[in-house]
Structures are given as C-alpha cells and as structure tokens.
C-alpha positions as CSV (number, residue, x, y, z in Angstrom):
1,X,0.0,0.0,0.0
2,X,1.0,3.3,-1.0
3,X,2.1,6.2,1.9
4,X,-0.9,8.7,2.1
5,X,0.5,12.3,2.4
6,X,-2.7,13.7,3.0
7,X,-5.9,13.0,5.1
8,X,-9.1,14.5,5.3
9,X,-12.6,14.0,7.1
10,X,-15.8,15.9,7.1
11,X,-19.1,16.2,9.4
12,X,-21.9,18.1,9.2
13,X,-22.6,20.4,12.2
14,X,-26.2,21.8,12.8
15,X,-25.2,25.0,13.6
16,X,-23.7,28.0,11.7
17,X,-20.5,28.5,10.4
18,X,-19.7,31.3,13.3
19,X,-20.1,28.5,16.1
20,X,-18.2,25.8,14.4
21,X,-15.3,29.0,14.0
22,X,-15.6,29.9,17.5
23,X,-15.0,26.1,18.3
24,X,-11.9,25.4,16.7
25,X,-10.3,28.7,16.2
26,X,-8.5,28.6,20.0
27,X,-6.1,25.3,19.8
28,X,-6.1,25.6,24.2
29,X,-9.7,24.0,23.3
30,X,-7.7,20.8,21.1
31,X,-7.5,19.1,24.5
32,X,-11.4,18.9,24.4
33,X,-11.6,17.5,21.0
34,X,-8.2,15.5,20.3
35,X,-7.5,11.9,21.5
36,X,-4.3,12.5,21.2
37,X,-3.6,16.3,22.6
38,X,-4.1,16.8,26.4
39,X,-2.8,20.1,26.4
40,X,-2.1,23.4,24.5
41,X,0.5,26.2,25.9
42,X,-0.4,29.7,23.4
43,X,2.0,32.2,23.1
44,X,-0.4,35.2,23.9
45,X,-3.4,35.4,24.0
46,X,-5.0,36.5,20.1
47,X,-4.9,34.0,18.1
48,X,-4.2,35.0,14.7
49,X,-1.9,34.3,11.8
50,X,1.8,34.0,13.2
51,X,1.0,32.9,16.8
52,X,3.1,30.1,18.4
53,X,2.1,27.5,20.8
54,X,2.9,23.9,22.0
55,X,0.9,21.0,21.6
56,X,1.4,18.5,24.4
57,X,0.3,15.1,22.8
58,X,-0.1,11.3,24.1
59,X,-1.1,7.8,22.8
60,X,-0.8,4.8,25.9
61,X,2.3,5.5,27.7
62,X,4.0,7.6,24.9
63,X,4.1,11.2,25.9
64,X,5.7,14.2,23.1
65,X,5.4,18.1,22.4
66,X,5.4,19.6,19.0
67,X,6.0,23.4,18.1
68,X,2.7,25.1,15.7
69,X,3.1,28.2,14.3
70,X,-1.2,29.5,13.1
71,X,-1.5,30.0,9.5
72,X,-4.6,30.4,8.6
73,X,-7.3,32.2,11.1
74,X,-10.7,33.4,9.2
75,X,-13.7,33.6,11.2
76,X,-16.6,31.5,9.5
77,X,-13.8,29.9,7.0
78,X,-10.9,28.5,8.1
79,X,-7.7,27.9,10.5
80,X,-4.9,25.7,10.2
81,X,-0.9,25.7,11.6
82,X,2.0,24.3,11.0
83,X,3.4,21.6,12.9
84,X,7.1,20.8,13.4
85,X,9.8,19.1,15.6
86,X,13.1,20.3,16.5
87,X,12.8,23.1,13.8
88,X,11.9,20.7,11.1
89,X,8.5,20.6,9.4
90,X,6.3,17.9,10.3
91,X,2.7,18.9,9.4
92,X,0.1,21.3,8.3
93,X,-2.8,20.7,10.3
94,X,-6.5,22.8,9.3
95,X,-10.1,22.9,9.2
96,X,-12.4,24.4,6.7
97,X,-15.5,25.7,7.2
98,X,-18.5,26.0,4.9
99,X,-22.1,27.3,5.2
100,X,-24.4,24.0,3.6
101,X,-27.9,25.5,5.0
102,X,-30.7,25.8,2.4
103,X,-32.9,27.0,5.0
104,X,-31.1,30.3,7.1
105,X,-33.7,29.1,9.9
106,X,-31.5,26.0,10.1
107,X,-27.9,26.5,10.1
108,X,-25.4,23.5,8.9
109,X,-22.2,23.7,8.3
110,X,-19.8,21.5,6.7
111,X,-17.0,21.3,8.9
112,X,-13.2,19.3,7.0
113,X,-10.6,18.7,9.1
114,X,-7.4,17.9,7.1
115,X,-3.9,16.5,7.6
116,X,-0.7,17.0,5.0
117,X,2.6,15.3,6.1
118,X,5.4,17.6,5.6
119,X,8.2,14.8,5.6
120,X,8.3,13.9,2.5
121,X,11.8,15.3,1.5
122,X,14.5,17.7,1.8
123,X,16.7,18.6,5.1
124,X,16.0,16.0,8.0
125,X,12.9,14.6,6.7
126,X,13.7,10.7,7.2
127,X,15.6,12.0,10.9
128,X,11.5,13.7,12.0
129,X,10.2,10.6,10.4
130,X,12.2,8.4,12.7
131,X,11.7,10.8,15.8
132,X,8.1,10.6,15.4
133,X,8.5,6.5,15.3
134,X,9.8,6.8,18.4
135,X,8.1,9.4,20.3
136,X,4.8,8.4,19.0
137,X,5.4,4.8,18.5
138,X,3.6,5.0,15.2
139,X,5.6,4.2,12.1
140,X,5.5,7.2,9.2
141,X,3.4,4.6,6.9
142,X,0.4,4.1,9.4
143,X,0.3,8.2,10.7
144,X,-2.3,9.0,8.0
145,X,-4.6,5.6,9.4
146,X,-3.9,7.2,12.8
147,X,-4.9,10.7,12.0
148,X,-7.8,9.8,9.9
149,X,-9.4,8.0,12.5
150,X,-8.4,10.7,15.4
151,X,-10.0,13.4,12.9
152,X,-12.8,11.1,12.9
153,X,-13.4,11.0,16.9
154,X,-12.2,14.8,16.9
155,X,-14.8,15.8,14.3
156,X,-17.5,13.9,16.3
157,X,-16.9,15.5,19.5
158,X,-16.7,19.1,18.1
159,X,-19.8,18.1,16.4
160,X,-21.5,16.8,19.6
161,X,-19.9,20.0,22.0
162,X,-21.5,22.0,19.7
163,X,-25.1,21.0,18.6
164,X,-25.5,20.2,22.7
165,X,-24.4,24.1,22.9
C-alpha cells in the first residue's frame, strides 16, 4: 500500500458556520476535541496568523510536544498551523468551514478537518520521520490511518460540543 500524504474528514454540524469558527479557532480547546492532545500552551493570548504555541500530545504511555506556528485564522472559513519538531517541518494541520444550510432558519455547516505530512523530502525529513517512530510509536506509513481515525473521533466531538451548545 502506497504512503498517504494527506488526510481528510468531514461532518456536518447543525449549527452555523460562526459556532463551528468559534470552536476550533482557540487550539487551548484541542485538549477537548483530540484523542491524542491533552494540552495546549499559546504564546499570547489573540490567536491570529503568526502565533506560536505547543501541543502537548499522548497515545498509551508515549508522551511528546510539537512546536505550531497559526497559518490560517478566518472567522466563518478557516484555521490551520504548522506543525514541526526540533525546527523541522512535520505537518500542516486545518479545518475548513463552509455554510451547507438551504434554509437560514437551520444553520449546517460542513466542517473538513485535514492533515498533509510535511516529511516527504529535503533537510531532516527521514531524521522527524524516525523521531516521530519513536516518540509516538507510530511508524510514518500508518500516521495517515492514525490521524484519519483521530480526525474522525475529533470531528464527532466538536460536532457533539456544539449542537449540545
């Protein structure tokens, strides 16, 4: 089986595309959503193309930190950072947003989260491979499996959080 690069999962969120926004635009909040992040450090307190924080991460016993950088923060339509480790890129991480309601009495929103693996080539690529291997205990070849199905419980629960307001 070929390597998958890139992942991505939808879900369709009865509410408008504001809420879903003001769900997923603060990464502190990823700990509520993420099986794998229990906690979020920010660099500030905006959140807005260019800030920094740290994404504290787990699966079983295996404990790591990655570095994000926000690269994309508009309200209604999207937000995504980049991920990396020891000052090499590992990932661009997002969501998009989109208004789906035919009816403006009943808002729904098509909420994508997506995944792109930055380690394909260049400086250190196969060295943040093999430090994910061991940090995460998940081999570069099975991360996409991983993520799709953490996107999947991740999407649910922003789903859930916010149709139960």
């Amino acid at each position: 089986m070929e390597r998958e690069w890139v992942v991505e999962e939808s879900v369709t969120v009865g509410a408008g595309a504001t809420a879903v926004y003001g769900a997923i635009a603060d990464p502190r909040r990823m700990a509520e959503w993420s099986p794998e992040v229990f906690a979020v450090w920010v660099r500030g307190r905006a959140i807005t193309p260019g800030t920094r924080f740290a994404g504290f991460n787990r699966i079983g016993w295996r404990v790591w930190f990655t570095t994000c950088q926000v690269t994309a923060a508009v309200p209604g339509e999207a937000f995504a950072f980049r991920v990396s480790s020891f000052g090499m890129p590992v990932a661009l991480w997002g969501f998009r947003i989109e208004n789906i309601a035919d009816d403006p009495s009943a808002p729904r929103t098509r909420l994508t989260e997506y995944w792109e693996d930055l380690r394909r080539d260049g400086r250190g690529a196969a060295f943040v491979s093999l430090l994910g291997r061991l940090f995460t205990g998940v081999p570069a070849d099975r991360r996409a499996a991983v993520n799709r199905d953490g996107m999947r419980a991740t999407l649910d629960r922003i789903r859930t959080a916010i149709e139960r307001g």
